[in-house]
C-alpha positions in Angstrom: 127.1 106.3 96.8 124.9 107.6 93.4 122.1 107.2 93.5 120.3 105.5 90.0 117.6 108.2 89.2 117.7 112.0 89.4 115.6 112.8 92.4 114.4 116.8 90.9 112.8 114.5 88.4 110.3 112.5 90.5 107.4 114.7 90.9 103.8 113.5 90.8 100.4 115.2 89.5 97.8 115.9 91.2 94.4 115.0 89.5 92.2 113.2 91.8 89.6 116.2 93.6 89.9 119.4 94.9 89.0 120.3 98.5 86.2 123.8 98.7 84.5 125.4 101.4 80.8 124.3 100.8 83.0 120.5 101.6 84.0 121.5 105.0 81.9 120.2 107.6 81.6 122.6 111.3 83.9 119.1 112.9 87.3 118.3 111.7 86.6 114.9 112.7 83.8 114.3 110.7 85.7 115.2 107.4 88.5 113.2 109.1 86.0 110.1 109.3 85.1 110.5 105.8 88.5 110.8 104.3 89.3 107.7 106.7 86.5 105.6 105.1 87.3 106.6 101.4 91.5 105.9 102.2 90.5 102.3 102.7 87.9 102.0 99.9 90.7 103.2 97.5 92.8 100.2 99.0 95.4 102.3 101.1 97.4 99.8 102.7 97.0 100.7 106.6 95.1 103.4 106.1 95.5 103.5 109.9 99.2 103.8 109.9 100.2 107.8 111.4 103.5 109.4 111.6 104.2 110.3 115.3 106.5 113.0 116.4 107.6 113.8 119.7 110.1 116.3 121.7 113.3 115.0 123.6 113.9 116.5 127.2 117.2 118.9 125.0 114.7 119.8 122.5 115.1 116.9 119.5 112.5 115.3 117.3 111.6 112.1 116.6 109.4 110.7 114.8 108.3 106.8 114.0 105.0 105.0 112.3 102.5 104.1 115.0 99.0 103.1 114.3 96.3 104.3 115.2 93.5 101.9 117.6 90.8 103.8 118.5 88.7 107.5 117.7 85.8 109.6 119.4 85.0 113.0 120.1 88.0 113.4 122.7 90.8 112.3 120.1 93.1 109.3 118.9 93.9 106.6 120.8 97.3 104.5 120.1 99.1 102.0 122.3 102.8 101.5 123.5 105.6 100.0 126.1 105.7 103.4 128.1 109.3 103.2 128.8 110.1 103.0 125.0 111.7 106.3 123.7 108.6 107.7 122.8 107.0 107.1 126.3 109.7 108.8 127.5 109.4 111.7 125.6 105.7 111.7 126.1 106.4 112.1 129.3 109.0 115.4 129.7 106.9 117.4 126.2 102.3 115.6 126.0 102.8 117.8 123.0 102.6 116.1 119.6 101.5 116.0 116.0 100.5 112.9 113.9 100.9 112.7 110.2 98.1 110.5 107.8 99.8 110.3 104.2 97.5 108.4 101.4 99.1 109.2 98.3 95.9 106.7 96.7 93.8 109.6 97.3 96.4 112.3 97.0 95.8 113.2 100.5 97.5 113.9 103.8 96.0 115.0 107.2 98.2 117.0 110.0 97.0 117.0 113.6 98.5 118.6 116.7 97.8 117.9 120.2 98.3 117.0 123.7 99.2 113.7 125.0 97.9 111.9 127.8 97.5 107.9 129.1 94.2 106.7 128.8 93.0 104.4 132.1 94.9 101.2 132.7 91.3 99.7 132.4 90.6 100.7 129.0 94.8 99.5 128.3 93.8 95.7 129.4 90.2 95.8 127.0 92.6 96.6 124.1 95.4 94.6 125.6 93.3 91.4 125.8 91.5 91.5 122.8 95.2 91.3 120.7 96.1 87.8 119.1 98.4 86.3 121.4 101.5 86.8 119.7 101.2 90.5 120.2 100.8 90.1 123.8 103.9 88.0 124.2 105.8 90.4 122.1 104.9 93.4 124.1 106.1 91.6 127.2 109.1 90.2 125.8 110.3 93.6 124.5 112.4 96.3 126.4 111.5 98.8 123.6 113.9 101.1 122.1 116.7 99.4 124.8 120.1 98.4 123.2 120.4 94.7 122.6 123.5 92.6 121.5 121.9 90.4 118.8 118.5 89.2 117.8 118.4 86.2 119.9 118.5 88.4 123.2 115.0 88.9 122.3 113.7 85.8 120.7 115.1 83.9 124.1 113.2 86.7 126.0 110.1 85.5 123.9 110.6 81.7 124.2 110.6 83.1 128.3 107.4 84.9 128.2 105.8 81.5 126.1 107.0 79.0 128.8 105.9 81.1 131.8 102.5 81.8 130.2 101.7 78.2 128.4 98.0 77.7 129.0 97.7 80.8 131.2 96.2 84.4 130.4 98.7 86.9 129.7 98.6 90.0 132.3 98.8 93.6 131.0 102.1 94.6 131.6 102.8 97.5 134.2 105.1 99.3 131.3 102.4 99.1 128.6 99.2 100.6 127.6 97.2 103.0 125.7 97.6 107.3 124.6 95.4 109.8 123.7 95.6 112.7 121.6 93.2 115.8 122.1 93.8 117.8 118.7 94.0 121.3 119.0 94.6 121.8 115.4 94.1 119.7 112.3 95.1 120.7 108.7 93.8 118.9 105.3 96.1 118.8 102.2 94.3 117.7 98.8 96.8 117.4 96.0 96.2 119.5 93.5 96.9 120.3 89.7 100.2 122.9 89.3 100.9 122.6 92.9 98.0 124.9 94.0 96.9 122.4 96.7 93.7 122.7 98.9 94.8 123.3 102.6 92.3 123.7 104.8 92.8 124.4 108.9 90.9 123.5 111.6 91.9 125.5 115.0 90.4 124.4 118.3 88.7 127.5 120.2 86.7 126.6 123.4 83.6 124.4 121.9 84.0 125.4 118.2 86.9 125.2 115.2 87.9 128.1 113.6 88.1 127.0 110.0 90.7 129.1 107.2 92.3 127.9 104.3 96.0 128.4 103.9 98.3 129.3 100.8 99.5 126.1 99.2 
């Protein structure tokens, strides 16, 4: 099928700031906290929302749009049904990289790291404090599972309501929370003539080793 538009035409320019050294704070996550703030003051719709990619057991990637629930000084917290395709992966290759696009600030961010669960008692503070929809949806769902039609899991969902009416929903066993410890992060700032800013961070022991890298 044609498509309607040339794609080697759509290009965009880049006008909005430019990204120098005397800008780079010691932390990648304190830039990372400031570019997060200024994403949702420019009205990035989920600024929150990170490209995931993970590493099959015969070597493919995959990728999907996760968001992202929680930050401190160890790394990024997201949640998911463990036995989902990602959670399997997670579990043969922890090694991942997340993806922040803002195209409202001209910006995106590129972290890599290692994957592990956080404790199940941190899962059920998150877990619990989701509206309740969420909660019956997560233990409705056999995620990434093959399913013969839509109402395989809307009658698994009427299942969970019944059982649960007037009740507290438990954590499920197959569900709960990740973290990333970055080992590297890299900030791209669009810029005019494709000369873009990017600027590395590299973990080494207690300190980042900071360059800036060809556009």
């Amino acid at each position: 099928m044609a498509l309607t538009h040339n794609l080697a035409d759509l290009r965009q320019h880049y006008t909005k700031g430019g990204l120098e050294e005397h800008q780079i704070p010691d932390s990648p996550f304190t830039l990372f906290n400031e570019w997060f703030k200024q994403a949702g003051e420019l009205g990035v719709l989920e600024p929150n929302a990170m490209v995931l990619s993970t590493v099959s057991a015969d070597n493919k990637p995959s990728s999907r749009v996760v968001l992202l629930k929680g930050i401190d000084d160890a790394g990024f917290i997201f949640y998911s049904n463990y036995e989902s395709r990602k959670g399997k992966e997670l579990e043969h290759n922890p090694y991942v990289s997340i993806l922040f696009f803002w195209p409202e600030a001209e910006r995106q961010m590129r972290i890599e790291g290692k994957v592990s669960k956080i404790s199940r008692e941190s899962s059920k503070e998150y877990f619990v404090s989701r509206p309740r929809e969420s909660q019956l949806g997560a233990c409705a769902s056999a995620q990434s599972s093959i399913i013969k039609g839509r109402h395989i899991i809307e009658e698994s969902y009427k299942q969970c309501l019944a059982q649960y009416e007037g009740k507290d929903i438990p954590l499920p066993d197959f569900w709960g929370g990740y973290i990333i410890h970055p080992s590297s992060f890299e900030f791209w700032q669009g810029r005019p003539s494709r000369l873009h800013d990017r600027m590395k961070y590299t973990k080494e022991q207690d300190s980042w080793l900071i360059v800036r890298l060809s556009p």
